[in-house]
C-alpha positions in Angstrom: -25.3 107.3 36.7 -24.8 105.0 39.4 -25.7 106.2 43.1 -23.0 106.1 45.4 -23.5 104.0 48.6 -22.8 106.8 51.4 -21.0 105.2 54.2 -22.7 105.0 57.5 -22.6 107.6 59.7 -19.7 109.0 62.5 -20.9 108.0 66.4 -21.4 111.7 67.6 -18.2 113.4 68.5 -17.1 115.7 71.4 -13.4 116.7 70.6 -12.3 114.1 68.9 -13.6 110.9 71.4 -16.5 109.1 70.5 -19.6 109.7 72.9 -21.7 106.1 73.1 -25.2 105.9 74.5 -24.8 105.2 78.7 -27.7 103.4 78.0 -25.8 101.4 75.7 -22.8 101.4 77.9 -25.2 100.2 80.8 -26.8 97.4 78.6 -22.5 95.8 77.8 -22.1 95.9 81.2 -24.9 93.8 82.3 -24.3 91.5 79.3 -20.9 90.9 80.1 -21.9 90.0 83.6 -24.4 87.7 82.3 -21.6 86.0 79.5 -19.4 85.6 82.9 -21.9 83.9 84.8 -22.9 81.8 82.1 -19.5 80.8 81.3 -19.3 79.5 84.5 -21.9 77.5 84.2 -24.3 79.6 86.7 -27.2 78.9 83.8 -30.1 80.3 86.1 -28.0 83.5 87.4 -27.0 84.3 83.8 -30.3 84.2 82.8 -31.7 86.3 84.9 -29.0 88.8 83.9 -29.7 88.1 80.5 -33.1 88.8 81.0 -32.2 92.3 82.2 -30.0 93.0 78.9 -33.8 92.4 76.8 -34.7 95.8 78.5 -31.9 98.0 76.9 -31.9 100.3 73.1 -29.5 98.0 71.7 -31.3 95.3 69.0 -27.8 93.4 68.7 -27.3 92.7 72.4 -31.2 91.6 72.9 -30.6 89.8 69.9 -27.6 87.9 71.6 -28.8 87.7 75.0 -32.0 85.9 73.5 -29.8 83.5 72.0 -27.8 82.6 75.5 -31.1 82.6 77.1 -32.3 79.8 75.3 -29.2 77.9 75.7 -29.0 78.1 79.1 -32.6 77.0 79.2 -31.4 74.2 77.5 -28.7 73.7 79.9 -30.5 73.3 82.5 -33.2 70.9 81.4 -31.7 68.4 82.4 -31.9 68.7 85.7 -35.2 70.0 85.8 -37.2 67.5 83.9 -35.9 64.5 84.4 -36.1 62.4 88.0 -33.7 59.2 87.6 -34.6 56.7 89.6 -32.5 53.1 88.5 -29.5 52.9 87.9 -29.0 53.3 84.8 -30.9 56.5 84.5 -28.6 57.8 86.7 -25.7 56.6 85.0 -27.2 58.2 81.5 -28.6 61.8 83.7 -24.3 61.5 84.9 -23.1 61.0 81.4 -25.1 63.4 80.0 -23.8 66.1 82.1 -20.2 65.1 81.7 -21.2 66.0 78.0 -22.0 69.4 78.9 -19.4 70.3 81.2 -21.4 70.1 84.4 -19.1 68.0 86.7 -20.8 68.5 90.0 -24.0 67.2 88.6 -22.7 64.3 86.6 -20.2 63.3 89.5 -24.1 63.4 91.6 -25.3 61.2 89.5 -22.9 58.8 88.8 -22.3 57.9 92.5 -26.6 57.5 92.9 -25.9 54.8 90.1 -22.5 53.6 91.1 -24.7 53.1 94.7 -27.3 51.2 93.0 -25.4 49.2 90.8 -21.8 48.8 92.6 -21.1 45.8 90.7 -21.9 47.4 87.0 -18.5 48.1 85.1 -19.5 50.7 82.9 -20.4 53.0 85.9 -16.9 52.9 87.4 -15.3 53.1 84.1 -17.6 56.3 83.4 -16.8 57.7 87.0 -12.8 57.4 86.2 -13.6 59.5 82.7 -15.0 62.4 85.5 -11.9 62.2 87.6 -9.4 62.1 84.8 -11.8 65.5 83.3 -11.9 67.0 86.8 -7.7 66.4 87.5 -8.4 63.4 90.2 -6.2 61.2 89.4 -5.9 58.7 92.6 -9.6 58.6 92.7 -9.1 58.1 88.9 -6.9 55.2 89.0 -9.5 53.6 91.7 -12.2 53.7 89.2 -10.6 52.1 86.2 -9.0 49.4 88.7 -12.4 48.7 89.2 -13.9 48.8 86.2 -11.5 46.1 84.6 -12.2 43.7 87.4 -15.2 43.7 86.6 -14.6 44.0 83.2 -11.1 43.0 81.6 -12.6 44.8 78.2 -12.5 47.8 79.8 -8.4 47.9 80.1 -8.6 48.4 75.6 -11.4 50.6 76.0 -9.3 53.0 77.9 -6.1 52.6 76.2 -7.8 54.6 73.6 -10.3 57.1 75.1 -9.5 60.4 75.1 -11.1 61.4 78.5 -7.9 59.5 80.0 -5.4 61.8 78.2 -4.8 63.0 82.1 -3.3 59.9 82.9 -1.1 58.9 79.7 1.9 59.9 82.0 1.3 58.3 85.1 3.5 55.3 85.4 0.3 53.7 87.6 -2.1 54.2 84.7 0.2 52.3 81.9 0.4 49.4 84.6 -2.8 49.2 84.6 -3.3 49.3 80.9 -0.7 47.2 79.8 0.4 44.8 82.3 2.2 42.7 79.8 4.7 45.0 79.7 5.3 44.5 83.4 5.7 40.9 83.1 2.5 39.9 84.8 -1.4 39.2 84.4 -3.5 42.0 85.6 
């Protein structure tokens, strides 16, 4: 005879509602504090949080609030171990956190290196990617403008990058782009 696998047992039960461990209940609540928080991108907040959430009964929260703790150490490396000084480290420390969705820092960087280097195309172009990703679209257009003068390669370049989806209905941006459609040399 084969043994029947019992199914796992009912929470407790008063009157039909199911009672849950306030511990438990305590444990969510500081988790989905520290999710919030780290959804905004508030790494070293959401950590701490997190931190708190190791401290309660429940294995699968610590085992998920571990997880988010080392992503947001990750996170925030960055900005902790590396010091850019030319720049092009800037430009790479900016890129970088475009990557990860930190806008502040990347738009930081990119102007330290767009500072150093004013005359360096790809650090114009990469600063019109931010504004097009952050919804800047004058500030956008200045960029690029930039960035083919210095650059004409840069006008195919963005004809096909995605981070200018913003601007594919901006009658200034296809001006830009395609200026032999207009009837003149950009």
């Amino acid at each position: 005879m084969k043994k029947k696998a019992l199914p796992p047992p009912h929470p407790p039960q008063r009157g039909g509602v199911e009672m849950v461990d306030p511990r438990v209940q305590a444990q969510l609540k500081l988790y989905d504090e520290a999710l919030s928080l780290f959804h905004q991108q508030k790494f070293a907040k959401a950590k701490q949080e997190l931190e708190k959430v190791l401290e309660g009964p429940s294995k699968e929260l610590i085992d998920r609030a571990r997880m988010h703790i080392n992503i947001a150490d990750q996170r925030m490396k960055p900005s902790h171990e590396q010091n850019p000084r030319t720049a092009d480290e800037h430009y790479q420390r900016g890129v970088a956190m475009m990557n990860i969705g930190r806008w502040d820092d990347a738009r930081e960087s990119l102007v330290k290196a767009r500072k150093a280097a004013p005359k360096a195309d790809h650090i114009h172009y990469a600063l019109a990617a931010l504004d097009c990703l952050t919804g800047e679209a004058d500030s956008a257009m200045a960029n690029l403008k930039v960035a083919i003068e210095l650059k004409s390669e840069n006008r195919f370049h963005a004809r096909n990058d995605e981070d200018f989806a913003f601007l594919q209905e901006d009658p200034r941006f296809t001006e830009l782009l395609y200026p032999e459609k207009e009837g003149y040399s950009g």
